[in-house]
VEXLO-162230 format. One record per residue: residue number from 1; x, y, z of N, C-alpha, C in turn. Coordinates in steps of 0.001 Angstrom, whole numbers, plus 500000, padded with zeros to 6 digits. Example, Ala and Ser with C-alpha at 12.3 -4.5 7.8 and 13.67 -1.06 7.14 Angstrom:
residues 2
+-----+--------+--------+--------+--------+--------+--------+--------+--------+--------+
!   i !    n.u !    n.v !    n.w !   ca.u !   ca.v !   ca.w !    c.u !    c.v !    c.w !
+-----+--------+--------+--------+--------+--------+--------+--------+--------+--------+
!   1 ! 513190 ! 494310 ! 507800 ! 512300 ! 495500 ! 507800 ! 513200 ! 496700 ! 507800 !
!   2 ! 512850 ! 497750 ! 507080 ! 513670 ! 498940 ! 507140 ! 512900 ! 500030 ! 507870 !
+-----+--------+--------+--------+--------+--------+--------+--------+--------+--------+
end
This chain:
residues 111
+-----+--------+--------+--------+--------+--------+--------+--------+--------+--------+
!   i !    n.u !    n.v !    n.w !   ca.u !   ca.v !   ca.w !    c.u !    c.v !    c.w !
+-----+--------+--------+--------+--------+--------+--------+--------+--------+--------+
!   1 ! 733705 ! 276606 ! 390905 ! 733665 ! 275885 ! 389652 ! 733054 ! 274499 ! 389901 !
!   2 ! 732457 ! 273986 ! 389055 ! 731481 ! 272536 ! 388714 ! 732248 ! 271689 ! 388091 !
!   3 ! 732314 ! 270751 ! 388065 ! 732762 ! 269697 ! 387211 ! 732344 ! 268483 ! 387753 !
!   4 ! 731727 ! 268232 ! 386749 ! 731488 ! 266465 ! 386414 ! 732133 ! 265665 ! 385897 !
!   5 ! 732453 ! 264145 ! 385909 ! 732772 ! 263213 ! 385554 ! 732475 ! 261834 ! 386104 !
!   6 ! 732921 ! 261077 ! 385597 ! 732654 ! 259336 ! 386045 ! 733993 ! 258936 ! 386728 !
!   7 ! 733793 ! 258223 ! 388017 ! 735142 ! 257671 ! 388964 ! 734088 ! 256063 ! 389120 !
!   8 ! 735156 ! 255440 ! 390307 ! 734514 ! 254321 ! 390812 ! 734303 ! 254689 ! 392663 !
!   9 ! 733817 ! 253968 ! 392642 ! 733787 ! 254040 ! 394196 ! 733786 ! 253038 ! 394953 !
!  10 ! 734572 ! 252500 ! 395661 ! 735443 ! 251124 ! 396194 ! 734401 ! 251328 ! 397569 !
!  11 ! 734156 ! 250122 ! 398157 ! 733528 ! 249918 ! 399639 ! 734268 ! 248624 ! 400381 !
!  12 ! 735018 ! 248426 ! 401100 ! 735732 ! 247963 ! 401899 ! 735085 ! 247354 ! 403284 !
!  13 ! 734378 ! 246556 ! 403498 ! 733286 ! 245846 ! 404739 ! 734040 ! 245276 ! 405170 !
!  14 ! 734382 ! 245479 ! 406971 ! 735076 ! 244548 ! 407689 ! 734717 ! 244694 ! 408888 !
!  15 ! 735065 ! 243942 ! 410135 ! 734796 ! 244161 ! 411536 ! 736206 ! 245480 ! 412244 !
!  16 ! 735807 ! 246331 ! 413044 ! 737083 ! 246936 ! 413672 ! 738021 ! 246011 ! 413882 !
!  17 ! 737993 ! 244645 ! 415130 ! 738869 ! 243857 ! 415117 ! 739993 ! 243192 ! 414261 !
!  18 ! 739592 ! 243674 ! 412722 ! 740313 ! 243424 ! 411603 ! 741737 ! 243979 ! 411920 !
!  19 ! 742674 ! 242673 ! 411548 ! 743605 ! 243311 ! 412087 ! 744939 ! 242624 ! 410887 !
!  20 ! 746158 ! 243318 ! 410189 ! 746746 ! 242574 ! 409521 ! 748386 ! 243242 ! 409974 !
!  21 ! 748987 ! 242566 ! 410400 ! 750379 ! 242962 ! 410886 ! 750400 ! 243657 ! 412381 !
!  22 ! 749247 ! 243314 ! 413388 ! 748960 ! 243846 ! 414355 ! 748316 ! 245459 ! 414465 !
!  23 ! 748101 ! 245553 ! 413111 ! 747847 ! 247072 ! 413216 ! 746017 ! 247342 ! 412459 !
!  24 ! 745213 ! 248114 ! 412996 ! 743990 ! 247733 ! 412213 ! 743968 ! 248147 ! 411139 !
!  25 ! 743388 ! 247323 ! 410462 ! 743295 ! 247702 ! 408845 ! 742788 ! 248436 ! 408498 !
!  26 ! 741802 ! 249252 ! 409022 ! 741316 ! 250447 ! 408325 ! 742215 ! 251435 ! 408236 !
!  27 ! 743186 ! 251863 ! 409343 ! 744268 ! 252733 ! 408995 ! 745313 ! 252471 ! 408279 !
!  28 ! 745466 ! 250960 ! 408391 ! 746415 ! 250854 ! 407149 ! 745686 ! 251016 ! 405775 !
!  29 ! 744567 ! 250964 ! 405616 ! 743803 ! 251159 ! 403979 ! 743569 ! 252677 ! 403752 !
!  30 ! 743873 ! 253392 ! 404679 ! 743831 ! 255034 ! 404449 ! 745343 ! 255204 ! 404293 !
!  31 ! 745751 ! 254702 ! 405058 ! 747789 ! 255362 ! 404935 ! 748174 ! 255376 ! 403537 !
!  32 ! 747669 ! 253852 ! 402789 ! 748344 ! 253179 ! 401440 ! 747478 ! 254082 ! 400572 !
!  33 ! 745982 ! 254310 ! 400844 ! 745511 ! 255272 ! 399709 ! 745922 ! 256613 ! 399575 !
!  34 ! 746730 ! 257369 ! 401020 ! 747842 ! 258856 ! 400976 ! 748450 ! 258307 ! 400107 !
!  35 ! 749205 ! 257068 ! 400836 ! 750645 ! 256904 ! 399776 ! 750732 ! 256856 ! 398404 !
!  36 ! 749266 ! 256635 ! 397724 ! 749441 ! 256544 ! 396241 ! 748639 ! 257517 ! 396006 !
!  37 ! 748133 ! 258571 ! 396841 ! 747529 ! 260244 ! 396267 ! 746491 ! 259659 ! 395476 !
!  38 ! 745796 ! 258708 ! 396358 ! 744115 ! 259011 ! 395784 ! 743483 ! 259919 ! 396445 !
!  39 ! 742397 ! 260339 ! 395557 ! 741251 ! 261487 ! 396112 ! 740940 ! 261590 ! 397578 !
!  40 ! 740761 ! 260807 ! 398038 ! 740641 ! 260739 ! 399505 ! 739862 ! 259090 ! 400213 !
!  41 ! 739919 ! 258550 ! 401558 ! 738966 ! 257609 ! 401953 ! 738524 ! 258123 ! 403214 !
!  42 ! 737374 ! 257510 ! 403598 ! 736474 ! 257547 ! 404743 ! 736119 ! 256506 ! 405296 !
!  43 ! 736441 ! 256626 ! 406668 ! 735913 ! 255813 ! 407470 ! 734439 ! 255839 ! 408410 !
!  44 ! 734144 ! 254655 ! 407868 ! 732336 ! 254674 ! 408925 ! 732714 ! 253685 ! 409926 !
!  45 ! 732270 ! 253817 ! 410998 ! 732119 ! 252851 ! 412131 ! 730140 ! 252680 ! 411827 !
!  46 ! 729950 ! 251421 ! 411834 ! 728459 ! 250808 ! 412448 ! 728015 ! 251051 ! 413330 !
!  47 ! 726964 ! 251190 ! 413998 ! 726155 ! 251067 ! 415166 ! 725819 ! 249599 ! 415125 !
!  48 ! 725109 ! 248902 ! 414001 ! 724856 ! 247626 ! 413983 ! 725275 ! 246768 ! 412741 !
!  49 ! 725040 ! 245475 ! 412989 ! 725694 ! 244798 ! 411257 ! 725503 ! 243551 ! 411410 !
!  50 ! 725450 ! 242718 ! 410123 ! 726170 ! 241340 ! 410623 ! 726545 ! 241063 ! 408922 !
!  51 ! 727292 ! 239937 ! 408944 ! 728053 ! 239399 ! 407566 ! 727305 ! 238183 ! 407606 !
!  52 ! 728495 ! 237450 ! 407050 ! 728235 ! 236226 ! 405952 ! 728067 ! 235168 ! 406994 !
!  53 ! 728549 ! 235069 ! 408574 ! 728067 ! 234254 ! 409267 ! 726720 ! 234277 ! 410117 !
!  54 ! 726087 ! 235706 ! 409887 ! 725140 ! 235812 ! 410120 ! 725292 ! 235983 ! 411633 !
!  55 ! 725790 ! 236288 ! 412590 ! 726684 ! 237241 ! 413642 ! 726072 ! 238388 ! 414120 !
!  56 ! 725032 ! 238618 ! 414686 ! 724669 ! 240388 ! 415002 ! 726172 ! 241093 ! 415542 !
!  57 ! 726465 ! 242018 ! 415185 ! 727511 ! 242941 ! 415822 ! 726630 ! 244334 ! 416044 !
!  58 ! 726706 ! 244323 ! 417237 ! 725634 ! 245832 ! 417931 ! 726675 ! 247123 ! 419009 !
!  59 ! 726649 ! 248075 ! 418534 ! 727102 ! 249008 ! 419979 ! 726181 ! 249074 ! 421461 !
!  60 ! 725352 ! 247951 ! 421543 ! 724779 ! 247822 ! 422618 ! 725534 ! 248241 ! 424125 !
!  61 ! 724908 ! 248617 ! 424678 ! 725498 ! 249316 ! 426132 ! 725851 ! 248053 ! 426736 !
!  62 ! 725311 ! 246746 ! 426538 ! 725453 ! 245310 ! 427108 ! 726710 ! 244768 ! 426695 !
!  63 ! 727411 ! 244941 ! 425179 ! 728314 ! 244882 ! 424358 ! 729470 ! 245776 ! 423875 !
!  64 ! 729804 ! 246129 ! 425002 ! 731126 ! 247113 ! 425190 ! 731928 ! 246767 ! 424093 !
!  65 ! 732542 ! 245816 ! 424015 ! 733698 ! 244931 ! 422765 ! 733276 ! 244019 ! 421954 !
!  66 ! 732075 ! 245037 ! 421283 ! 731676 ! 243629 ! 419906 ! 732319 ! 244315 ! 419007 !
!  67 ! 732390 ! 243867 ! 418080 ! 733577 ! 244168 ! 416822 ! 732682 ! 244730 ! 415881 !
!  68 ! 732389 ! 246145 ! 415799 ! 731198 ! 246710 ! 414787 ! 731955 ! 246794 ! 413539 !
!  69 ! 730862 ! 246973 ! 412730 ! 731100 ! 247094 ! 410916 ! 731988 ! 248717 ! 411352 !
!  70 ! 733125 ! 248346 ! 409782 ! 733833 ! 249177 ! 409427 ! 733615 ! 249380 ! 408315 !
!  71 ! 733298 ! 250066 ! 407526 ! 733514 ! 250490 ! 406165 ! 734679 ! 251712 ! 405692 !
!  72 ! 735194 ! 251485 ! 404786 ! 736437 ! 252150 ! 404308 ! 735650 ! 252590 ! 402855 !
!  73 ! 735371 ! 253933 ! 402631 ! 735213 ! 254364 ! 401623 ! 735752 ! 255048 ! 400487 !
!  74 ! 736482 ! 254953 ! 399507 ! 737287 ! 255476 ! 398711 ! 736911 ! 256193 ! 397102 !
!  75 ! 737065 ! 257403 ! 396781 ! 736148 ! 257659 ! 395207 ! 737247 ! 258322 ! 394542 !
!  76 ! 737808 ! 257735 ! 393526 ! 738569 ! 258097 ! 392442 ! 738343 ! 257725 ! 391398 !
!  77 ! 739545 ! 257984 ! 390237 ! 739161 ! 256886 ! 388841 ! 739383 ! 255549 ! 389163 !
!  78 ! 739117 ! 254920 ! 388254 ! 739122 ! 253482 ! 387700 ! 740611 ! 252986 ! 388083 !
!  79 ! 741621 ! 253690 ! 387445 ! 742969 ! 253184 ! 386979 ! 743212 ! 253721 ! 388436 !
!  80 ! 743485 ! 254642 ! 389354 ! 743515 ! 254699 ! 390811 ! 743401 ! 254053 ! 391748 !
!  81 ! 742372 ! 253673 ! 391598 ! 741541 ! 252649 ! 392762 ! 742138 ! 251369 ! 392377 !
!  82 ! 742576 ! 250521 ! 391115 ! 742683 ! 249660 ! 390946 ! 744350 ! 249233 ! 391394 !
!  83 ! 745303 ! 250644 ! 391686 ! 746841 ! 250398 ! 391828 ! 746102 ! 249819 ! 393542 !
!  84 ! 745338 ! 250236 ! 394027 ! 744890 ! 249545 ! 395601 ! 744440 ! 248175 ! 395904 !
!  85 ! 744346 ! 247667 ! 394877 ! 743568 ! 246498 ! 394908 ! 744771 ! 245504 ! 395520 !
!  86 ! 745519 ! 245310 ! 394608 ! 746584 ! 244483 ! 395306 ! 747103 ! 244488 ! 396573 !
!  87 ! 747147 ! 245971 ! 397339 ! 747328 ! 245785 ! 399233 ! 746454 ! 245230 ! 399526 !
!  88 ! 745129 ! 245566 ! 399276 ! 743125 ! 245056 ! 399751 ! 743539 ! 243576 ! 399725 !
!  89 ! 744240 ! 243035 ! 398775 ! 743853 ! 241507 ! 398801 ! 744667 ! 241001 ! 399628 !
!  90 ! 745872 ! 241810 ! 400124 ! 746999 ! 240915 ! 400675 ! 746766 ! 241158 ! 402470 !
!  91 ! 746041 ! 242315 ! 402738 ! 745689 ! 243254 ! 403883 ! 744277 ! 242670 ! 404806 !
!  92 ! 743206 ! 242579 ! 403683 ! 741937 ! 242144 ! 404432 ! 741856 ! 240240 ! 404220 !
!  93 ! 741429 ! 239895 ! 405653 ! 741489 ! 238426 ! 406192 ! 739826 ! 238093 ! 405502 !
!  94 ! 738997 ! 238818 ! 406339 ! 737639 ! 238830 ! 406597 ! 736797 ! 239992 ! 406191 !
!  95 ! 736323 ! 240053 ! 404619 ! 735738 ! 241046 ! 404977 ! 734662 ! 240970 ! 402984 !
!  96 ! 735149 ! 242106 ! 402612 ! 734050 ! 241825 ! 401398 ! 734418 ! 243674 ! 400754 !
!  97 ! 734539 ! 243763 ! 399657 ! 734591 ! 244531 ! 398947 ! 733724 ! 244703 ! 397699 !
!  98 ! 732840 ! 245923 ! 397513 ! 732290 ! 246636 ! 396490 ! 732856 ! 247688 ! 395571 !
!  99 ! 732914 ! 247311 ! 394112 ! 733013 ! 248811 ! 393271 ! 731877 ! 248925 ! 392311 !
! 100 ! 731625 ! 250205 ! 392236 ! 730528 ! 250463 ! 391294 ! 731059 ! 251639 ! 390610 !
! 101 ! 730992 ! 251845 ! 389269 ! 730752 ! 253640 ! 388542 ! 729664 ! 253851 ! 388574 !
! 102 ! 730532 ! 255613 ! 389137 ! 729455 ! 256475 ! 389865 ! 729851 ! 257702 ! 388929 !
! 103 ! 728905 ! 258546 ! 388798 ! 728747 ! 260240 ! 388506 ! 729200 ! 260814 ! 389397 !
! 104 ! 730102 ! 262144 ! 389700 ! 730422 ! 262644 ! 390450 ! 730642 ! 264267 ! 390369 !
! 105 ! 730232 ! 264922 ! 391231 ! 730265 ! 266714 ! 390811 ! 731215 ! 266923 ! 391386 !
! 106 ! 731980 ! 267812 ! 391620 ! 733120 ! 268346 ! 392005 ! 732945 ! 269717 ! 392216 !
! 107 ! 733285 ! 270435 ! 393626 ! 732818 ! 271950 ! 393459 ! 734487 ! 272547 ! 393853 !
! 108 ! 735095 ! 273445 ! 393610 ! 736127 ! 273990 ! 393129 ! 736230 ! 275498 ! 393180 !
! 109 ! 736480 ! 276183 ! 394272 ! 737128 ! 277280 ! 394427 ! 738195 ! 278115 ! 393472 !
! 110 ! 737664 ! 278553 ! 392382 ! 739310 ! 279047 ! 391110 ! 739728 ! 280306 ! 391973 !
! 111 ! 740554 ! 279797 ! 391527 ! 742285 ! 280560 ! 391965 ! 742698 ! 281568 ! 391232 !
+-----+--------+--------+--------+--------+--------+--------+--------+--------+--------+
end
């Protein structure tokens, strides 16, 4: 089965080193999105990046422990994504967040 509709889609930019209660934040931003049964998130690790200080962060073979881009990706509705917002602000130190509405297909195995 097909189905279409409109969600948002949240983007979450931070370094791995991101860290809030000693624990890294990207797993805490997947745990809290189980805990409130959104659609699902994804994690990207970078190969390369830099932010707002303008910083190269590289997986260079020279650069064993540079702190590469993390992105945390999340796609649900509107009213979903938004019960998350309030951990995001209290959780990420350093980092930068995107939402945009998006179109989305859905493919569905009936039962």
């Amino acid at each position: 089965m097909k189905i279409q509709e409109n969600a948002v889609i949240l983007r979450a930019f931070f370094g791995e080193h991101e860290r809030h209660n000693g624990k890294p934040v990207y797993k805490q931003i997947v745990l809290k999105a189980m805990e409130l049964k959104l659609a699902g998130a994804t994690v990207t690790k970078g190969l390369m990046g830099f932010g707002a200080d303008s910083h190269l962060h590289t997986s260079s073979i020279l650069r064993l422990s540079e702190n590469l881009p993390i992105i945390v990706e999340i796609i649900d509705s509107k009213e979903n994504i938004e019960k998350l917002l309030p951990f995001l602000d209290k959780t990420i130190d350093d980092g930068l967040i995107t939402m945009e509405e998006i179109n989305i297909i859905k493919y569905r195995i009936q039962k």
